[in-house]
N, C-alpha and C positions, 0 to 999 in steps of 0.2 A: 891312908888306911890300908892294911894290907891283904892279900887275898885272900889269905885266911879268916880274918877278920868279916870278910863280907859273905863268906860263903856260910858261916856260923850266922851272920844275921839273914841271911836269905833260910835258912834252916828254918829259923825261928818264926819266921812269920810265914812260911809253909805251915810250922806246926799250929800255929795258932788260928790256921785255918782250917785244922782238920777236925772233922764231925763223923757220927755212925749214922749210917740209914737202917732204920729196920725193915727190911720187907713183910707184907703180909704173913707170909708162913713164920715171919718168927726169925729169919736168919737178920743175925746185925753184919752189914757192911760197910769196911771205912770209905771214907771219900775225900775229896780234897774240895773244899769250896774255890772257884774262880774268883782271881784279884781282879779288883776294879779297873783297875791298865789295862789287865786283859780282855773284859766285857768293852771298855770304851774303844779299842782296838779293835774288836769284832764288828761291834757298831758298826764302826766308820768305814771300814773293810765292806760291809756290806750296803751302806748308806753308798758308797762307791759307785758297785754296781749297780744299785736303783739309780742312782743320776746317769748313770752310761745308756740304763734303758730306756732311761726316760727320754733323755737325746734322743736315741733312736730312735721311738716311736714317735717323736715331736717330729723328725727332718722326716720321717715317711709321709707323717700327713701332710706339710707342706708341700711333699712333693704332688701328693696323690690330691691337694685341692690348686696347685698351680700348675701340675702337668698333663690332667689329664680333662674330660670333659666337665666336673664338675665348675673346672674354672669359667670357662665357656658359659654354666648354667647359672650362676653365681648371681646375676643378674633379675635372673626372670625365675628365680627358687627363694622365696623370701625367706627368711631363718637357715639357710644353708649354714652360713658362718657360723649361724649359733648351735647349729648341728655338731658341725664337727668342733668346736668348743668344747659342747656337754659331751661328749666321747672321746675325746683329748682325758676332760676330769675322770669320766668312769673310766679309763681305762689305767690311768693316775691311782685313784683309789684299790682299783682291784690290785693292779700290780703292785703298789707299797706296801698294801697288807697281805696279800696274796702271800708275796717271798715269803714272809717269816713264816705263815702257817703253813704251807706247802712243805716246807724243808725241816721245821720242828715237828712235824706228826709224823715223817718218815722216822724209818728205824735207829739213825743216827742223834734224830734230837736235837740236830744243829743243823743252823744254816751255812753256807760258804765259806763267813767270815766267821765263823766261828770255829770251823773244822779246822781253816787257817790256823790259827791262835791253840786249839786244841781246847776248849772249850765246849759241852752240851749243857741243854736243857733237860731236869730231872724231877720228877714230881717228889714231892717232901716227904710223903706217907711210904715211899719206895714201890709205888704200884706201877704199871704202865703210864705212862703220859696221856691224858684223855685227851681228847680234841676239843672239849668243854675247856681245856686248864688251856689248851694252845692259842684260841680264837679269843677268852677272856684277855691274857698275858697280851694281847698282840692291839687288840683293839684299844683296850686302855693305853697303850705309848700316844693316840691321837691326842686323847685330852690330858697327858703327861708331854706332849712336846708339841706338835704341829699347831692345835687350836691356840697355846699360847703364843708363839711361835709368829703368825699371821697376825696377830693384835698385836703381837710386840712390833712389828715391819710396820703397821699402820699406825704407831702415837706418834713418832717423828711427822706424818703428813698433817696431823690434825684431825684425822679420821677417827681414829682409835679414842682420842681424848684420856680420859683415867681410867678406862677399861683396860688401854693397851699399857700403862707401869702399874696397873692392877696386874694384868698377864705375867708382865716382868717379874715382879714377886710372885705370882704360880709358878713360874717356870722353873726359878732357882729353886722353891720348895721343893719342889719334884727331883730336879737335875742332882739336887744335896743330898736326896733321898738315902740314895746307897753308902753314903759317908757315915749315916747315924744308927746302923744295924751289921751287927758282927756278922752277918751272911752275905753282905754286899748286894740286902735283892732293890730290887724298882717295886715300885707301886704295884705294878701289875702281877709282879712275882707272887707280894700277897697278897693278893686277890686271888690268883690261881692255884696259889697253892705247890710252887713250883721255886725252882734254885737252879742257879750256874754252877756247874763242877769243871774241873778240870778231868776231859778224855786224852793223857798223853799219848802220844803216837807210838807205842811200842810193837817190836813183830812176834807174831806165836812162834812157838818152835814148830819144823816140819812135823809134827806129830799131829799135831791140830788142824791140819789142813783137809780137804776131803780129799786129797788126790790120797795122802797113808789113813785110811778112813777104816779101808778093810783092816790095815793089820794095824791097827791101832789097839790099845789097851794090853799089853804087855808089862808085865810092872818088874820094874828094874829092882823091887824092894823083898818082893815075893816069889815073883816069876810066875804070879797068877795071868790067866789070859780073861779079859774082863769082853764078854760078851753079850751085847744085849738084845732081847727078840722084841719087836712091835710091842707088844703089853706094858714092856719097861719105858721104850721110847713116845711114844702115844701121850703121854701123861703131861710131856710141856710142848710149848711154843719158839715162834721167836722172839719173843719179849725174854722167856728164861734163858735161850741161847745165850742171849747180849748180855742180861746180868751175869752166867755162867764165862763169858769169853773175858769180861770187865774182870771177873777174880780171879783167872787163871792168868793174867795179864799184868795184876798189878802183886801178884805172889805171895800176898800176906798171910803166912801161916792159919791165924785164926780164922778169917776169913774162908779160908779153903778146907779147914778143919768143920767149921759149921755148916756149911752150903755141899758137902758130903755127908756130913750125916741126916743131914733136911732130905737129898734125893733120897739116901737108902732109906729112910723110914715110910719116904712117900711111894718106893718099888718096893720095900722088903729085903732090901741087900744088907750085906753088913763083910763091908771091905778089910776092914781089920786093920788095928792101929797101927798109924806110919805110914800106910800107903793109900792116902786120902788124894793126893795130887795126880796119880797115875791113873785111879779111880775117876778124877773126874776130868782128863783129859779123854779117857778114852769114853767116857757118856758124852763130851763134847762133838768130840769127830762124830761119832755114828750118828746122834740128835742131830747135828747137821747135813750131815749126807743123806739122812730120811727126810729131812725138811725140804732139802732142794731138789731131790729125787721127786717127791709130793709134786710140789710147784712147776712142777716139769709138764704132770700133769693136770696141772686146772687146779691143784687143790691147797689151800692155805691154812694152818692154824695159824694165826697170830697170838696166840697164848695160853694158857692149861684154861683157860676158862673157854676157849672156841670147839 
C-alpha cells in the first residue's frame, strides 16, 4: 500500500473522530476524540509507573521491618506484620487511585502517561473538569478492572469457583466497553460525564509568551494596539486561559472567529472583522501575565466563576 494511500486513511479516521464541544457561554469548539491505541498506551505508560512505585515502597518496608528495630520487636509486637500489611494495602489503594486524581484535576487534565501520548481528560458539557467527574471516572476503573481482576487470579486455585469466570465475563464486558461507542469512553467516562481528546504538542508563537506580554497586541491587519485595563481582564480565569491557549493552538478559523466575539460581548469590544486572531492573542498574553502576576501574590482565580 502506498504512502499516500495511508496517509488519506489515517486522514479519515482522524476525521471520523472529530466532534464540537460547546462551552457554557454558547462558543462551539472542534476537538479530536482520542484513539483507543492511544488511551491503552497511556494506560500502560502509567500502570508503569504505579508498579515502579509500588516496588519502591514495597523494598522500603522491607527494609524498614528487616533493618531496623521493628525487626528486633517482631517477636514480643503481636500483629506487627499485620500492621505493616494493612499499610503496605492503604498505601497501595491511595497511591493507585491517588495518581490519576491528582494529575486529572490539575490544569493539564492528564496524567504522565497520557501527556506522553498527548492525550487529556475533558468534561462533555465543555465546563471545567470537576473533581466529582475526576474521583467518580477513577474510582469506578476498581470495579471495571482490579475487583475482577483478583477473582479472575483466584478460579485457576479453586478459591474463586464460578465467581472468578463470572469475573472473567465482567471483565471482558468492561475491557470491550470502548470498542462499542464511537467516543471510545470506559464505563467510568459515562458515568462522569467526561471524554479523552487529543492535546497535540504544538509551541505558541513568541507573541504568546509573557516575557512579549507588554508589547503584545499589535495587529498586523489594522495596526490597532489592543490594550487591556483589569475590568476587561478580571472577568476570566484559568480554566478560560487553557480553552483560550487550546484555540489559538489548534488555529481553526471558526473556532477563533466565535471565542472573539464571546470575549468582546462579555468586555464590550468589538475588534473588527479579520482581525479576531491578533485580538485574541493579545487578551491571551495580558490574561496571563495578570494571572501569574496574581499567583505571585497569594491570589488565584481558577475561573470567571471564582
Amino acid at each position: 500500500m502506498s504512502a499516500a494511500r495511508l496517509t488519506q486513511q489515517s486522514r479519515e479516521r482522524r476525521a471520523r473522530r472529530q466532534r464540537v464541544m460547546v462551552t457554557p457561554e454558547g462558543v462551539a469548539l472542534p476537538l479530536t476524540i482520542a484513539s483507543r491505541a492511544n488511551r491503552a498506551g497511556a494506560l500502560m505508560l502509567d500502570f508503569l509507573l504505579l508498579v515502579l512505585g509500588t516496588i519502591t515502597l514495597t523494598v522500603a518496608l522491607i527494609f524498614i521491618a528487616t533493618g531496623t528495630f521493628v525487626e528486633a520487636g517482631l517477636d514480643g509486637m503481636p500483629g506487627s506484620a499485620e500492621f505493616l500489611f494493612v499499610f503496605w494495602a492503604l498505601m497501595w489503594f491511595i497511591t493507585w487511585n491517588g495518581y490519576f486524581m491528582f494529575f486529572e484535576m490539575g490544569p493539564r487534565g492528564a496524567t504522565p502517561g497520557k501527556r506522553i501520548v498527548g492525550v487529556r481528560v475533558a468534561s462533555r458539557d465543555g465546563d471545567r473538569l470537576s473533581p466529582e467527574a475526576v474521583v467518580a471516572r477513577n474510582l469506578l476503573r476498581d470495579i471495571e478492572l482490579f475487583v475482577p481482576l483478583v477473582l479472575i487470579l483466584s478460579a485457576p486455585s479453586g478459591s474463586g469457583g464460578l465467581a472468578g469466570w463470572a469475573a472473567a465475563a465482567w471483565f471482558l464486558v468492561f475491557l470491550l466497553f470502548p470498542l462499542f461507542n464511537k467516543d471510545a469512553m470506559r464505563a467510568g467516562d459515562v458515568i462522569a460525564g467526561t471524554w479523552v481528546v487529543d492535546a497535540p504538542k504544538h509551541t505558541l508563537v513568541d507573541t504568546l509568551s509573557t516575557q512579549g506580554a507588554a508589547a503584545a497586541g499589535s495587529s498586523a491587519v489594522t495596526g490597532v494596539q489592543y490594550i487591556f485595563g483589569d475590568s476587561e481582564l478580571c472577568v476570566y480565569g484559568e480554566y478560560e486561559l487553557q480553552v483560550l491557549e487550546r484555540v489559538l493552538r489548534d488555529d481553526k478559523p471558526e473556532a477563533i472567529d466565535a471565542v472573539a466575539e464571546t470575549i468582546c460581548r462579555k468586555i464590550g469590544w468589538n475588534p473588527g472583522a479579520g482581525d479576531e486572531r491578533a485580538f485574541l492573542e493579545a487578551f491571551y498574553a495580558q490574561l496571563r501575565a495578570r494571572l501569574e502576576t496574581d499567583m505571585r501574590f497569594g491570589k488565584r482565580k481558577a475561573d470567571k466563576f471564582a
